[in-house]
DSSP file (Angstrom, degrees, kcal/mol; ACC not computed):
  #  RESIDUE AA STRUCTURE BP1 BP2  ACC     N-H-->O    O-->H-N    N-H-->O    O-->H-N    TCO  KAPPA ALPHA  PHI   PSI    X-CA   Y-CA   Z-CA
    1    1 A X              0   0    0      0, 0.0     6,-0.1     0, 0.0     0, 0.0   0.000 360.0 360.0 360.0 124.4    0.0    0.0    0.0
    2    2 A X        -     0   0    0      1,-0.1     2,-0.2     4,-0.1     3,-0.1   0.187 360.0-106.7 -70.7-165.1    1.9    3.3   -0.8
    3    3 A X    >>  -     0   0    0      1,-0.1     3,-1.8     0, 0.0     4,-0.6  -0.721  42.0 -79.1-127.2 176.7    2.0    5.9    1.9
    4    4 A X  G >4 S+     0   0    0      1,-0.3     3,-2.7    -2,-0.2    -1,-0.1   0.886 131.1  47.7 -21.9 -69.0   -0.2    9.5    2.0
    5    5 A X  G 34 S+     0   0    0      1,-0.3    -1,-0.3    -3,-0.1    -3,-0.0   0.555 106.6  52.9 -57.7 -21.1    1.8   11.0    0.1
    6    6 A X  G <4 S+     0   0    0     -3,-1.8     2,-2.2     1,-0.1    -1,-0.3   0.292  80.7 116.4 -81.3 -29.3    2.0    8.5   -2.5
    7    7 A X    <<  -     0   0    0     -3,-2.7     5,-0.2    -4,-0.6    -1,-0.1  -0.310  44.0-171.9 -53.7  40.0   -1.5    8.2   -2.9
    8    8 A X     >  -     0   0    0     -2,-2.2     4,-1.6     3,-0.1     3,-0.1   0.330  43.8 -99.9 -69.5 169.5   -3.0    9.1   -6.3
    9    9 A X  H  > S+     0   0    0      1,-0.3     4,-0.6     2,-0.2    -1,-0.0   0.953 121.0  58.7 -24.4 -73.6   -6.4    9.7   -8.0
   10   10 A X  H >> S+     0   0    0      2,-0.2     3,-0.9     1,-0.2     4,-0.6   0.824  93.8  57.9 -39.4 -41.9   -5.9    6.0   -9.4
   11   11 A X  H >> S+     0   0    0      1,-0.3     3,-3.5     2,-0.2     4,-2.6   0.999 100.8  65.2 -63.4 -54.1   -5.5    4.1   -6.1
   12   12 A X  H 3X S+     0   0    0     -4,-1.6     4,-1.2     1,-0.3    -1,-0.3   0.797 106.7  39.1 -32.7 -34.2   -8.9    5.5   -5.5
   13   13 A X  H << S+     0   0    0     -3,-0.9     4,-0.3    -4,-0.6    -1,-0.3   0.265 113.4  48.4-105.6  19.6  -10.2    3.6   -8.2
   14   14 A X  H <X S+     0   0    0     -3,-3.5     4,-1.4    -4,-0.6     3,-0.4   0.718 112.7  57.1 -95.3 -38.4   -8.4    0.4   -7.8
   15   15 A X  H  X S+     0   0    0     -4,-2.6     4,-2.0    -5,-0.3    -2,-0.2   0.796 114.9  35.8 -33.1 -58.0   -9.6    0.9   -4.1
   16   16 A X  H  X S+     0   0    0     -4,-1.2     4,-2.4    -5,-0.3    -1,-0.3   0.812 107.8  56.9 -69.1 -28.9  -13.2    1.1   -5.3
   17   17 A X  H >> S+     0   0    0     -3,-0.4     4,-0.8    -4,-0.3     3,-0.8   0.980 113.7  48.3 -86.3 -74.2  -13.1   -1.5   -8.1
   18   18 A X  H 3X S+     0   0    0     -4,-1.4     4,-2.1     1,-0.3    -2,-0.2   0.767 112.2  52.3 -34.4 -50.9  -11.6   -4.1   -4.5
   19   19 A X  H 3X S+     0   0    0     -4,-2.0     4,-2.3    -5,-0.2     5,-0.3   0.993 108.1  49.7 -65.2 -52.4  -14.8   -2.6   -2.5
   20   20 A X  H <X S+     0   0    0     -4,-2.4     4,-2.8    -3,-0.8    -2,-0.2   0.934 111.4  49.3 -48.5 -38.7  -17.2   -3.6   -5.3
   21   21 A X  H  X S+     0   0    0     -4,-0.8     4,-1.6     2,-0.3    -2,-0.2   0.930 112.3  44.8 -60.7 -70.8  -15.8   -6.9   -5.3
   22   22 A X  H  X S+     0   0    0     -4,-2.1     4,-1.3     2,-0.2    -1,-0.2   0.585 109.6  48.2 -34.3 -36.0  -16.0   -7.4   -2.0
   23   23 A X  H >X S+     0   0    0     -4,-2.3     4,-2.4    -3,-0.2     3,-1.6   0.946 115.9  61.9 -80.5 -44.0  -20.1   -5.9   -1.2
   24   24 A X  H 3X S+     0   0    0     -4,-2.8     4,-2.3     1,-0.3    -2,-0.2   0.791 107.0  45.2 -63.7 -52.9  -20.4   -8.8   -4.9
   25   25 A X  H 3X S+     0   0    0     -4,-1.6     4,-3.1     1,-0.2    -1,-0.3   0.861 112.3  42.8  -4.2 -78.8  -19.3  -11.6   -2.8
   26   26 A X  H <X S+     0   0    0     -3,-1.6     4,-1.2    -4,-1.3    -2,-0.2   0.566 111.5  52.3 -88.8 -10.1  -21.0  -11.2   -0.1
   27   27 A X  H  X S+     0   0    0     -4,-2.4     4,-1.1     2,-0.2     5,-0.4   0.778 110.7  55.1 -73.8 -40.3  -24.4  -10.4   -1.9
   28   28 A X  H  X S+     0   0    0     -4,-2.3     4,-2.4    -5,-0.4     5,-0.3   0.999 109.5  43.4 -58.2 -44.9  -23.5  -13.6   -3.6
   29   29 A X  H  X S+     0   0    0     -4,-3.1     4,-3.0    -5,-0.2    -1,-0.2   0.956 115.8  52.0 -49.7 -42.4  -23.2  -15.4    0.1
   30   30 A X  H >X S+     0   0    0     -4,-1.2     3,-1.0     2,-0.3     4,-0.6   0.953 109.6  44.3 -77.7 -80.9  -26.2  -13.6    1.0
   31   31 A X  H 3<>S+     0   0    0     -4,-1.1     5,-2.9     1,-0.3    -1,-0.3   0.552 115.5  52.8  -0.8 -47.3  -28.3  -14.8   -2.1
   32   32 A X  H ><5S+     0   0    0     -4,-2.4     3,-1.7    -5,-0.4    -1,-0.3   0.851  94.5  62.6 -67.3 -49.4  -27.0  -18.0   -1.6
   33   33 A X  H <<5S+     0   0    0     -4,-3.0    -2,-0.2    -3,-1.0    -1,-0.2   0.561 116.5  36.0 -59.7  -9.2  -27.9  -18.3    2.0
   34   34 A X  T 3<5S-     0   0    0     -4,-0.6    -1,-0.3    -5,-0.1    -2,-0.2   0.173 105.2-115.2-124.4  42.3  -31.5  -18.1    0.8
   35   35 A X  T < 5S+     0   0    0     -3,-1.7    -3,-0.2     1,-0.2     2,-0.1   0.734  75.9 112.7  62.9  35.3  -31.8  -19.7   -2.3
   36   36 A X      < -     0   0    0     -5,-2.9     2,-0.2    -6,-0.0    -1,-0.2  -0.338  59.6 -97.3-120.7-147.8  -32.6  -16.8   -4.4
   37   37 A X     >  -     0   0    0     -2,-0.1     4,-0.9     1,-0.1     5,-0.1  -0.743  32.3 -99.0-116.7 172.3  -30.8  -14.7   -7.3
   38   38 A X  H  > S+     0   0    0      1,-0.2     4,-1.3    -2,-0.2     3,-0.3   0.810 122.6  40.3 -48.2 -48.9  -28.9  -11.8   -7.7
   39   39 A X  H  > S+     0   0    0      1,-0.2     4,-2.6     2,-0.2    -1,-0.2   0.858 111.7  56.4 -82.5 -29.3  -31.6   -9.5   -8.8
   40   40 A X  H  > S+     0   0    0      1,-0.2     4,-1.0     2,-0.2    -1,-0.2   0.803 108.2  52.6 -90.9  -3.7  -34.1  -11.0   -6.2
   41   41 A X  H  X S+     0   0    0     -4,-0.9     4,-2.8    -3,-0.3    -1,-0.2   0.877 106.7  53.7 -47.0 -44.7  -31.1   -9.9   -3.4
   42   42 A X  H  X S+     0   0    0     -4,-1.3     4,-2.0     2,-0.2    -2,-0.2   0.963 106.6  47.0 -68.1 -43.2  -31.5   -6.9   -5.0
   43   43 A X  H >X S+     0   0    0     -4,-2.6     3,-1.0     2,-0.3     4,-0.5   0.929 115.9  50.9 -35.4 -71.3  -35.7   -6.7   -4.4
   44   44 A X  H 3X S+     0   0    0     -4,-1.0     4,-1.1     1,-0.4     5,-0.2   0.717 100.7  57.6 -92.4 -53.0  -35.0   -7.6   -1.2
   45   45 A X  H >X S+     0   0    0     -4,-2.8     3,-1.6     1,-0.2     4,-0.9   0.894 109.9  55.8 -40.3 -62.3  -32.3   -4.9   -0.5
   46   46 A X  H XX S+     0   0    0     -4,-2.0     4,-1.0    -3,-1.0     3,-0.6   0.712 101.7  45.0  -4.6 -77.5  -34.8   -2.9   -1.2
   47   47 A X  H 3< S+     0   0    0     -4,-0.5    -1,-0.3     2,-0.2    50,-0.3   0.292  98.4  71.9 -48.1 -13.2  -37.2   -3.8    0.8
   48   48 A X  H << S+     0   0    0     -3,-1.6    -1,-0.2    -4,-1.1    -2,-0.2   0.914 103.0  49.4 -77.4 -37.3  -35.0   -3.9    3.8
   49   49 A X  H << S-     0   0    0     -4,-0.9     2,-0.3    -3,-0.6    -2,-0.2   0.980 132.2 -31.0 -82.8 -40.9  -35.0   -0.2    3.5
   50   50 A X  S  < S-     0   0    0     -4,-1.0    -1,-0.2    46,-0.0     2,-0.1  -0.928  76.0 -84.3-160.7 153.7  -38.7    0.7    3.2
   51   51 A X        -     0   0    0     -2,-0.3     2,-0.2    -3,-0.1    45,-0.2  -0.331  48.5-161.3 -45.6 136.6  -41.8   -1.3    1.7
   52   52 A X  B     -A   95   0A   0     43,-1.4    43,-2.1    -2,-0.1     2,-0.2  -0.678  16.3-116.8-125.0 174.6  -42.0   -0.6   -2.4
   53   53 A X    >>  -     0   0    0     41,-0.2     3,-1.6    -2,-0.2     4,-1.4  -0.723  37.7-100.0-101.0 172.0  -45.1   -1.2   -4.8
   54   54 A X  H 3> S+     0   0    0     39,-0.5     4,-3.0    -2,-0.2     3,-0.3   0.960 121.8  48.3 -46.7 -56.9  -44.9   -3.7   -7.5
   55   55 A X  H 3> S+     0   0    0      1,-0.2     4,-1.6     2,-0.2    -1,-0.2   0.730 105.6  56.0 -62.9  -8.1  -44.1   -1.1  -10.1
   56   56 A X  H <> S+     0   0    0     -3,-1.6     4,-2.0     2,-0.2    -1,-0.2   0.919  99.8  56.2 -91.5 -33.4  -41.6    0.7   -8.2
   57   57 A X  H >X S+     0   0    0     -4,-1.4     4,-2.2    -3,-0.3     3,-1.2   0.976 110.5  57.1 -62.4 -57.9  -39.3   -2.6   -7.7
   58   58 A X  H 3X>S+     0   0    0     -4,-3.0     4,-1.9     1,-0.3     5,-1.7   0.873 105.1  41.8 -46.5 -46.1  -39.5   -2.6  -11.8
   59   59 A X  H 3<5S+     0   0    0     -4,-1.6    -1,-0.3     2,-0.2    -2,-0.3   0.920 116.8  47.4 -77.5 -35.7  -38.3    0.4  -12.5
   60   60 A X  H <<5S+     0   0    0     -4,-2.0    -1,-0.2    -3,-1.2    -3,-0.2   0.980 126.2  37.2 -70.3 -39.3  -35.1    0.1   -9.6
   61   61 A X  H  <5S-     0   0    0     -4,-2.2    -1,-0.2    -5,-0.2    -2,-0.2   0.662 108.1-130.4 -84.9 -20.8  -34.6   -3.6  -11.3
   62   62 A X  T  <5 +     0   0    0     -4,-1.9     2,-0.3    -5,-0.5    -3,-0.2   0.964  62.4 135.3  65.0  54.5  -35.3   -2.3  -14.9
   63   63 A X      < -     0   0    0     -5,-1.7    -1,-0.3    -6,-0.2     2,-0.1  -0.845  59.1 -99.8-116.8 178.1  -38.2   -5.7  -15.4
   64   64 A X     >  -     0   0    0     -2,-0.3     4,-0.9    -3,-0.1     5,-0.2  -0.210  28.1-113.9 -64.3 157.4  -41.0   -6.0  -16.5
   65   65 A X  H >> S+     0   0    0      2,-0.2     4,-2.6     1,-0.2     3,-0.7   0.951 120.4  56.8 -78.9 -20.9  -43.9   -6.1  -14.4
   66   66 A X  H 3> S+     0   0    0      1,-0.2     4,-2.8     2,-0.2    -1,-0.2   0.925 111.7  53.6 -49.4 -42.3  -44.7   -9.9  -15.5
   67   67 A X  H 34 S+     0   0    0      1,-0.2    -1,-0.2     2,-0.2    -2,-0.2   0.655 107.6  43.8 -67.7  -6.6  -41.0  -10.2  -14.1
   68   68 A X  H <X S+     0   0    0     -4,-0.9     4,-2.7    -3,-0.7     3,-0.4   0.700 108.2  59.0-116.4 -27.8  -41.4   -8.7  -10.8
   69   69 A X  H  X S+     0   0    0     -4,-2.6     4,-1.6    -5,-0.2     5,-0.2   0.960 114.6  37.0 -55.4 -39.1  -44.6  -10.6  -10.4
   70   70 A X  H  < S+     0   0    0     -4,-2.8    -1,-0.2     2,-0.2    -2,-0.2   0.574 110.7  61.0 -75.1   4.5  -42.6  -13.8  -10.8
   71   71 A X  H >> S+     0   0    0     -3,-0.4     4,-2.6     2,-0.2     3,-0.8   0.898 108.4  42.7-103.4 -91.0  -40.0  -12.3   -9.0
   72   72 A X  H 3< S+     0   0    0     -4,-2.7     4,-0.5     2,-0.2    -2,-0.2   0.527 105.0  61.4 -39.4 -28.4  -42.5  -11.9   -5.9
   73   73 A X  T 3< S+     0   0    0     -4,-1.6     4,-0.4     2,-0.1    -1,-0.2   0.669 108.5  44.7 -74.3 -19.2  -44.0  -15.3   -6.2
   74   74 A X  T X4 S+     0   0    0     -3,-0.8     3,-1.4    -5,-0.2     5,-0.3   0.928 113.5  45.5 -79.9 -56.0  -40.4  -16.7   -5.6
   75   75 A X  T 3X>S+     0   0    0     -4,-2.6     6,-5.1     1,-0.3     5,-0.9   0.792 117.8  50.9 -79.0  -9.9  -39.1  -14.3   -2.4
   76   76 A X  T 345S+     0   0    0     -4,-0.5    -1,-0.3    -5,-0.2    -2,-0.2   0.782 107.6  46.3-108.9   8.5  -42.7  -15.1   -1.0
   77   77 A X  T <45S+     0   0    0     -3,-1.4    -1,-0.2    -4,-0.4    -2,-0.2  -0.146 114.5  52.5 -95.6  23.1  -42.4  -18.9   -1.4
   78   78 A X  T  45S-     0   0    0      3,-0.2    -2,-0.2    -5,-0.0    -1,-0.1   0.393 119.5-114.4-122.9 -35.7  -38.9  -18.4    0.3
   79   79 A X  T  <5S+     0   0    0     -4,-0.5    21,-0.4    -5,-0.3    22,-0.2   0.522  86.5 110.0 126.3 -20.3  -40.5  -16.4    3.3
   80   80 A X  S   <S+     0   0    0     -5,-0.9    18,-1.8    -6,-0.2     2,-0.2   0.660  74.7   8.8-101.4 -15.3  -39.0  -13.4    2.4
   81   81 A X  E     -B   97   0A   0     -6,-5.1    -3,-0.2    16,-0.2    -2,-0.2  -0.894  56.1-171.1-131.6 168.5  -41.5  -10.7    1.1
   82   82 A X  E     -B   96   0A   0     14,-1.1    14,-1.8    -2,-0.2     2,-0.2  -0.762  19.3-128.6-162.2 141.4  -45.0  -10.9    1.0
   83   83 A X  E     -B   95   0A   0     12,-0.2    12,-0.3    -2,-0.2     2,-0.2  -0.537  25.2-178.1-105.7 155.2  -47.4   -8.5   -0.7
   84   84 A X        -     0   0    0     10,-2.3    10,-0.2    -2,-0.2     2,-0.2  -0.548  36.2 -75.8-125.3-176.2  -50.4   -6.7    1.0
   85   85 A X        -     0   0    0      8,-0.2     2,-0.4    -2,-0.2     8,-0.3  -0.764  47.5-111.5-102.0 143.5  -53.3   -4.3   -0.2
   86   86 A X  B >   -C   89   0B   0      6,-1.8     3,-1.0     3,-0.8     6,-0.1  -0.704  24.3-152.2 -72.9 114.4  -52.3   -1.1   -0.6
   87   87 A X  T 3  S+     0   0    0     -2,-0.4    -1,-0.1     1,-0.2     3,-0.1   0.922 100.7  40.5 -71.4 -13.3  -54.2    1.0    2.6
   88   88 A X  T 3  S+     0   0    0      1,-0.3    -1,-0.2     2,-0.0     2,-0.2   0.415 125.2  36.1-108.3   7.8  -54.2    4.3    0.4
   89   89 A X  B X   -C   86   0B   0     -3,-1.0     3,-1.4     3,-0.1    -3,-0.8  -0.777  69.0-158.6-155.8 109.9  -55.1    2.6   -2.9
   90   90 A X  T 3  S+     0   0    0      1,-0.3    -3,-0.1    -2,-0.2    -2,-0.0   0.623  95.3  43.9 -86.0   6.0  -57.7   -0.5   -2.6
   91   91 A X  T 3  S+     0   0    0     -6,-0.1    -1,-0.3    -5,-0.0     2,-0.1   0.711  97.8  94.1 -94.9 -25.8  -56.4   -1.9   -6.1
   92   92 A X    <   -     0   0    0     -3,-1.4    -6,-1.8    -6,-0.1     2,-0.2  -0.174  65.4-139.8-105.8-179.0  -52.9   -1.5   -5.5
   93   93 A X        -     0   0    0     -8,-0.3   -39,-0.5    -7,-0.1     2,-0.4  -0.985  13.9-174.0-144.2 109.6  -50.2   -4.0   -4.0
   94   94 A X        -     0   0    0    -10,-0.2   -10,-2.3    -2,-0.2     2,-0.4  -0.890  21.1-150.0-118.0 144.2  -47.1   -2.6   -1.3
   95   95 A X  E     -AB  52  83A   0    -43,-2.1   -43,-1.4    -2,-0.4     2,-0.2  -0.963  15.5-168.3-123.8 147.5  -44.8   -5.4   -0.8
   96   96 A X  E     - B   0  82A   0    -14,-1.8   -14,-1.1    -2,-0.4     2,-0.2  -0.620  23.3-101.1-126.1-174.0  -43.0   -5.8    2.4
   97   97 A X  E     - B   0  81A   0    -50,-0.3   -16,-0.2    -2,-0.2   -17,-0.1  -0.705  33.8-132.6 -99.7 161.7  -40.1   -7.7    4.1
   98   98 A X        -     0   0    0    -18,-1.8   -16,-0.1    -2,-0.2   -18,-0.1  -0.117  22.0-115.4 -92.4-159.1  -40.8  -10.6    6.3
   99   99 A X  S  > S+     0   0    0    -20,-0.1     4,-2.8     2,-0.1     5,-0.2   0.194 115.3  62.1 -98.6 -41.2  -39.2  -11.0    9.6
  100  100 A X  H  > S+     0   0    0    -21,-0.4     4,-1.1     2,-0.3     5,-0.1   0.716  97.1  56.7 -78.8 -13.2  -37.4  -14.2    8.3
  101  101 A X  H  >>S+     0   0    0    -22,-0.2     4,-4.0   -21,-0.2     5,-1.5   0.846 110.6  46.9 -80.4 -45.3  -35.6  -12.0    5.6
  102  102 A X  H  45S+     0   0    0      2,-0.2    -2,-0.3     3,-0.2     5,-0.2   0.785 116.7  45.1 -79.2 -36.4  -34.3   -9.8    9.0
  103  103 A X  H  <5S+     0   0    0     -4,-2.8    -1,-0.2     3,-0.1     4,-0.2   0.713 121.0  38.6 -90.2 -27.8  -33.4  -13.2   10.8
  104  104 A X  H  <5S+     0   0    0     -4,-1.1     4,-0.2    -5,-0.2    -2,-0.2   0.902 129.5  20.2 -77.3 -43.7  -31.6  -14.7    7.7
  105  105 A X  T >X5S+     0   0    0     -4,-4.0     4,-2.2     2,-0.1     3,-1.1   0.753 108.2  80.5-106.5 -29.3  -29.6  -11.9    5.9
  106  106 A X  H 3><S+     0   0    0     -5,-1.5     4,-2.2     1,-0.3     5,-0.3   0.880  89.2  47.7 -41.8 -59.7  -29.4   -9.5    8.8
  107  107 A X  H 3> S+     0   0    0     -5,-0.2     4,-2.2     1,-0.2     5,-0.3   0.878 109.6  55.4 -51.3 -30.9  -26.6  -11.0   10.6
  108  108 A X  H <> S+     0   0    0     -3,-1.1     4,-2.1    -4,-0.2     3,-0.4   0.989 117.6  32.0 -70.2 -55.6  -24.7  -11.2    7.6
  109  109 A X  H  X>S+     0   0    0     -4,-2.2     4,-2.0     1,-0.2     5,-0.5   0.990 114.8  60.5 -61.4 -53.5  -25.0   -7.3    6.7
  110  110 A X  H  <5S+     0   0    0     -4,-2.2    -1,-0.2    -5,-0.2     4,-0.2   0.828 106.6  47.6 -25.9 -48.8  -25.1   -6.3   10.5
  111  111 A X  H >X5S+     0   0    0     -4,-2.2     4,-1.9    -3,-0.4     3,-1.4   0.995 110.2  51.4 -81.7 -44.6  -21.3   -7.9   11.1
  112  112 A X  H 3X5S+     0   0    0     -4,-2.1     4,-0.7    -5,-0.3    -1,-0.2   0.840 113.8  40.2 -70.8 -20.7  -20.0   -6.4    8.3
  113  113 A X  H 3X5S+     0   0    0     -4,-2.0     4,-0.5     2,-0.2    -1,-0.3   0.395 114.6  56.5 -85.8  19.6  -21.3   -2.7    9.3
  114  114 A X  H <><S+     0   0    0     -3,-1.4     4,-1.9    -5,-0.5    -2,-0.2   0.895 111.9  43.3-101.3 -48.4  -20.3   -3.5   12.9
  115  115 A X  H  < S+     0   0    0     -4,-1.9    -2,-0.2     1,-0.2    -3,-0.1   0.531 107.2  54.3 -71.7  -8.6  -17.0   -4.2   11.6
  116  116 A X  H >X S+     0   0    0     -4,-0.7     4,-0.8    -5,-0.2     3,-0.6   0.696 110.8  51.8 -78.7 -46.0  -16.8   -1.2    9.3
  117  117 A X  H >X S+     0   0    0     -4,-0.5     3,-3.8     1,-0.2     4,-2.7   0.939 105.9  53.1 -63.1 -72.3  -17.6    0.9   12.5
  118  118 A X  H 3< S+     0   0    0     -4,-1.9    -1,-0.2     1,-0.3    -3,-0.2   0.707 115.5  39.4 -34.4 -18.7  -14.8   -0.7   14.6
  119  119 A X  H <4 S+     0   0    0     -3,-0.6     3,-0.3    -5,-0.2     4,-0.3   0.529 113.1  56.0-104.0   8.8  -12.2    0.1   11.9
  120  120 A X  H << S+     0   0    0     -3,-3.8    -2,-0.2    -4,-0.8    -3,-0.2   0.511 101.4  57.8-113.2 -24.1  -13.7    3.6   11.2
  121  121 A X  S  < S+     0   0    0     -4,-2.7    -1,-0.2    -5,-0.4    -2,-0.1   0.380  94.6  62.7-103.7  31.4  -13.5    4.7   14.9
  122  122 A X  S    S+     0   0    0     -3,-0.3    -1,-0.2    -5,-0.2    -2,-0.2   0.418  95.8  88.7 -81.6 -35.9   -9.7    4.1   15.0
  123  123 A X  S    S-     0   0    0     -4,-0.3     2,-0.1     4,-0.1    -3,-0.1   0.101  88.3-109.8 -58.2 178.8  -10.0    6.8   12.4
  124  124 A X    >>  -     0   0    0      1,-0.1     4,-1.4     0, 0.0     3,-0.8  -0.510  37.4-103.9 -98.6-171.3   -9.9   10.9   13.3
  125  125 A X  H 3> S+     0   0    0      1,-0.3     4,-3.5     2,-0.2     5,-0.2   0.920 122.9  52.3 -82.2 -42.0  -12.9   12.6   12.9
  126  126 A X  H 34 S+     0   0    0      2,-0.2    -1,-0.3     1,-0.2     4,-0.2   0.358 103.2  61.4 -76.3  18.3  -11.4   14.1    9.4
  127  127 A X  H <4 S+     0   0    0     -3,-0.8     4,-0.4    -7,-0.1    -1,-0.2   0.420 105.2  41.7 -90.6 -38.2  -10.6   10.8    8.3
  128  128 A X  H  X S+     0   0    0     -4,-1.4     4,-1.2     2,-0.2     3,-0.3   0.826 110.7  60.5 -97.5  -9.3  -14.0    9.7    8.3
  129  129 A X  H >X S+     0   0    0     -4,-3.5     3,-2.6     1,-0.2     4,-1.9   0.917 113.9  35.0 -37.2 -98.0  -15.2   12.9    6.8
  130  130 A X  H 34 S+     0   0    0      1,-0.3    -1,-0.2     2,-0.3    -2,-0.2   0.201 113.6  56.4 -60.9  12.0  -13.3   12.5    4.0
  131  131 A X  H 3> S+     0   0    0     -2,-1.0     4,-1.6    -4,-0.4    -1,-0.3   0.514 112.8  46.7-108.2 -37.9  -13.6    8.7    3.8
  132  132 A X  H <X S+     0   0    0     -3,-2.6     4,-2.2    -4,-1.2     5,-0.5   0.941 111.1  52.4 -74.6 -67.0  -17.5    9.3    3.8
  133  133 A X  H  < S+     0   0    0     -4,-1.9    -3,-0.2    -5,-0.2    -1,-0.1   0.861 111.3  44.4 -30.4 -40.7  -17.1   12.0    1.2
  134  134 A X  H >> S+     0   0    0     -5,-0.3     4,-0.9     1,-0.2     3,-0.6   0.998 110.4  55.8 -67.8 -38.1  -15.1    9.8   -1.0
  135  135 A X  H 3X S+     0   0    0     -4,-1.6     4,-1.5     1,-0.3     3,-0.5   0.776 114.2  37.8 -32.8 -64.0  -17.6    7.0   -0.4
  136  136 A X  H 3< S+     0   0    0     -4,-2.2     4,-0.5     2,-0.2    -1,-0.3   0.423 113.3  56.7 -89.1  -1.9  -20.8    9.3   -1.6
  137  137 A X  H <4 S+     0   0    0     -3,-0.6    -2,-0.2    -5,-0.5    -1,-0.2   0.515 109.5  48.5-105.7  -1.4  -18.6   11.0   -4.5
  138  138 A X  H >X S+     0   0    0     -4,-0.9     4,-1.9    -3,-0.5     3,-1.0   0.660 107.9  50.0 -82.0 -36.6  -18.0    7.2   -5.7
  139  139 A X  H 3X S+     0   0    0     -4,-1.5     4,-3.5    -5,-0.3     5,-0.2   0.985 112.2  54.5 -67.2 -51.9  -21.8    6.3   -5.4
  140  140 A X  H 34 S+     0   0    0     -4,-0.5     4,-0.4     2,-0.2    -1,-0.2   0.501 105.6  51.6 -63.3  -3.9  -22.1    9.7   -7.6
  141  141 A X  H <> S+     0   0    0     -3,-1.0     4,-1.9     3,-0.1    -1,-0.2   0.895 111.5  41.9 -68.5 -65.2  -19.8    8.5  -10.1
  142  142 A X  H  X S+     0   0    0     -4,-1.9     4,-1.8     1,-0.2    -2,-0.2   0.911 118.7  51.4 -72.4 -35.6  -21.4    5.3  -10.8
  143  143 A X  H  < S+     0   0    0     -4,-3.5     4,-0.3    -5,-0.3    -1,-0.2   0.817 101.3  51.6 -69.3 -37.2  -24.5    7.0  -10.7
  144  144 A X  H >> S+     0   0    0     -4,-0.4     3,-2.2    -5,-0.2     4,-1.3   0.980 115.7  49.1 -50.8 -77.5  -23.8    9.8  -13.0
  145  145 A X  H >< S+     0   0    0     -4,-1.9     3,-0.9     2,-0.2     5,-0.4   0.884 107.8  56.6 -14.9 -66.9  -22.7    6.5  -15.5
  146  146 A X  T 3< S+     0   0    0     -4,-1.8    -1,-0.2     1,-0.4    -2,-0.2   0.540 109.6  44.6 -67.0 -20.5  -25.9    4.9  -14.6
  147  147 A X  T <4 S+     0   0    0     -3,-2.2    -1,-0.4    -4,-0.3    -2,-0.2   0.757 110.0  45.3-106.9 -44.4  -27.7    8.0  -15.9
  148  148 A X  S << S-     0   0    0     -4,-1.3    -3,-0.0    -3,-0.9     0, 0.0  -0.047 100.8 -82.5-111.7-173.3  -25.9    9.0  -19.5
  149  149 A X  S    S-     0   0    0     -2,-0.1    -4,-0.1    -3,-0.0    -3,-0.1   0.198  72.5 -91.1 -99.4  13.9  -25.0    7.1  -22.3
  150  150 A X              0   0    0     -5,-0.4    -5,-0.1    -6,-0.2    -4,-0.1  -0.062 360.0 360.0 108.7 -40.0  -21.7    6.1  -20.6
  151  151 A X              0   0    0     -6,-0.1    -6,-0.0     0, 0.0    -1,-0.0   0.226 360.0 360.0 -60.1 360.0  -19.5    9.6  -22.3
């Protein structure tokens, strides 16, 4: 590992391309520890953060909505979503996370941000500034990509 000074742009993005690698892994463990796919980890990350309707998981996952129904018939014959009536629309669908999704995948994410805090409070406070800065000016990279035609 080169020292401060040493440090260039580029080692930030070998840095990052080793952190992608690493969360792809361990989505793969995770995915594997319930018997789903990649993209239906990805539903499900979703859903850890807040309940979504059918159409909204299409557009984050870019299916169809025949694909997110079948999609949903798998993670709730796993345990792991399950869809409900919408209370503010009596046609419409919110799908949420079980409890078994939080008892399966949880520990797995949980140790790793329990162990990303233990090594992040050795840090100074302007370390983890600027370690959180790069962090969310990397997300804005790929996101920015994610957005354009790639140019």
């Amino acid at each position: 590992m080169p020292s401060v000074s040493e440090t260039t742009p580029r080692d930030l993005v070998i840095a990052c391309r080793r952190l992608y690698a690493s969360i792809d892994r361990l989505d793969t463990k995770a995915a594997n520890t319930v018997r789903v796919s990649r993209n239906d980890l990805r539903c499900l990350n979703m859903l850890a953060d807040a309940p979504a309707k059918p159409s909204a998981i299409a557009a984050e996952l870019g299916l169809t909505t025949g694909s997110v129904t079948t999609l949903l018939d798998r993670l709730e014959k796993a345990n792991l979503a399950k869809r409900a009536r919408d209370p503010d629309d009596r046609r419409g669908i919110i799908v949420h996370p079980t409890p078994f999704l939080f008892e399966t995948l949880g520990p797995i994410y949980s140790g790793v941000a329990r162990e990303i805090e233990r090594i992040a409070a050795a840090y100074s406070p302007r370390e983890r500034e600027a370690a959180v800065r790069h962090l969310n000016d990397a997300s804005s990279a790929y996101e920015v990509m994610t957005s354009t035609d790639g140019t």
